[in-house]
Phi, psi and omega in degrees: 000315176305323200282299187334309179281331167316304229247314172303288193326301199289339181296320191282330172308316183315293186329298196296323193270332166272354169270008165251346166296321188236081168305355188264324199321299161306298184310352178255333188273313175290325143006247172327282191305297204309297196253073160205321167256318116021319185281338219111342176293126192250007218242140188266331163320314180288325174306299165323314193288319170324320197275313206282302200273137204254106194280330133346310191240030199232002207206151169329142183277001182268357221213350228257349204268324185258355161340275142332009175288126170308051197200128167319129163221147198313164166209356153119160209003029149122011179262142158241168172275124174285168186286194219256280124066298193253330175308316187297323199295308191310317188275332162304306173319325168310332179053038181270152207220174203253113166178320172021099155248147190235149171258113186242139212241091181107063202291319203037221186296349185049062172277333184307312189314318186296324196279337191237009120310318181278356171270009184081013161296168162222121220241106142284112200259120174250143169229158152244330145351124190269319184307330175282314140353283205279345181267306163332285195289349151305309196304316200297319193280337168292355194231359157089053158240098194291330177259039164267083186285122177238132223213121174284096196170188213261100159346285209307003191260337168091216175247039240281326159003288181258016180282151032253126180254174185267350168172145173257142171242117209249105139276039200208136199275175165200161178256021155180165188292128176312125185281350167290336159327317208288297192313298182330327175303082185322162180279097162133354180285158155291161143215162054336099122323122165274136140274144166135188202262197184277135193074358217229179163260137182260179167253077220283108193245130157262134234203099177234140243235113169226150206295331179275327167165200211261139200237054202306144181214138163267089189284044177090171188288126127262160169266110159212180209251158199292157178298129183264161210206138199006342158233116202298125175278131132007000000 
C-alpha cells in the first residue's frame, strides 16, 4: 500500500510540475479527447501534433483563456484562427504523410502551418495579409518549425514555385475551386476547401486530382471568412 501511495505522490508531482510549466497542458489535453476523438478523429501523428503544438501562442494574449475552446477566434483584421475541429477534420482529410509538401491557402497566424509541420510536412504558406504574414513566419520560427516556408501574396494563384504539391489546404472560402490549385495539385493528390459564397455557409469540399479526371466529395457545412484577392494588405 505504502509503495502503491509513493508512485501515486510522484505521479501527481511530475503533473502538478508540468502543469506550471505548460500551464495549458490539461486544456490541450481535454482538447483533444474531448472535441477532437470524440468527433472521430484516428490519424495518430494528428492526434500527437493536437497534443504538441501550444494553440495558446497561435491566438490574441486577451484570447489565450478560450484557445482551447471548440470555436474560431479573431486573430485581427477581419481573420480567424479555426476552431481545433476542423483544423483536425482538414488535416485528416489530407492523408498526408511525412517528407509530405503541402500547400496552404491562408496562413492567419499559422497554427495550421504548425500542425501539419508537426506531422513531418513541408508547409508553404501563402498569407496576402502583409502584417500577418510577417507575424506568422516569426512565431512560426521562434517556436522552431523550421519546415514553414511563408509567402506574402495571393493564395488563389498558390505557389507554383514549389508545385507540385501532395495536398493543398485552402483556409478561406471561395466560390469555386481555383484552377491554379487544381494545376499545383500533384496526380493523386489532396486538397480541402470550403467552397460556397461569402459570409455564408460553405461546403468543405475534399477534392482528389486522378489521372481520369478531378473527384469531389462533401465533408459537410462551414462557415469561414472569404479568400481575399489580389490587393495585397497591410
Amino acid at each position: 500500500m505504502q509503495k502503491i501511495r509513493c508512485i501515486l505522490f510522484i505521479f501527481l508531482f511530475l503533473s502538478s510540475a508540468f502543469a506550471q510549466e505548460d500551464p495549458f497542458a490539461l486544456l490541450r489535453e481535454k482538447m483533444v479527447e474531448e472535441q477532437i476523438v470524440n468527433r472521430g478523429i484516428k490519424d495518430p501523428r494528428l492526434l500527437e501534433a493536437l497534443h504538441c503544438v501550444p494553440r495558446h501562442l497561435f491566438v490574441p494574449e486577451d484570447l489565450k483563456q478560450l484557445a482551447y475552446e471548440d470555436i474560431p477566434l479573431p486573430i485581427g483584421h477581419g481573420q480567424t484562427i479555426s476552431q481545433p475541429y476542423i483544423v483536425a477534420l482538414m488535416t485528416e482529410n489530407l492523408r498526408v504523410q511525412p517528407g509530405n509538401k503541402v500547400l496552404e491557402v491562408g496562413t492567419g497566424s499559422g497554427y495550421q502551418a504548425a500542425i501539419l509541420s508537426t506531422t513531418g510536412c513541408k508547409v508553404y504558406s501563402v498569407e496576402i495579409i502583409k502584417s500577418l504574414a510577417d507575424e506568422a513566419e516569426k512565431r512560426l520560427k521562434s517556436l522552431g518549425f523550421e519546415n514553414v516556408s511563408v509567402l506574402w501574396g495571393d493564395g488563389y494563384f498558390g505557389w507554383e514555385e514549389h508545385a507540385p504539391f501532395d495536398g493543398i489546404i485552402v483556409t478561406c472560402a471561395v466560390d469555386h475551386i481555383p484552377p491554379p490549385l487544381l494545376e499545383q495539385l500533384k496526380e493523386g493528390g489532396r486538397m480541402v476547401i470550403p467552397v460556397g459564397p461569402p459570409w455564408s455557409i460553405q461546403s468543405l469540399l475534399l477534392v482528389e486530382k486522378h489521372k481520369e479526371g478531378i473527384i469531389t466529395k462533401d465533408l459537410g457545412a462551414v462557415r469561414f471568412v472569404p479568400l481575399t484577392r489580389e490587393k495585397r494588405t497591410e
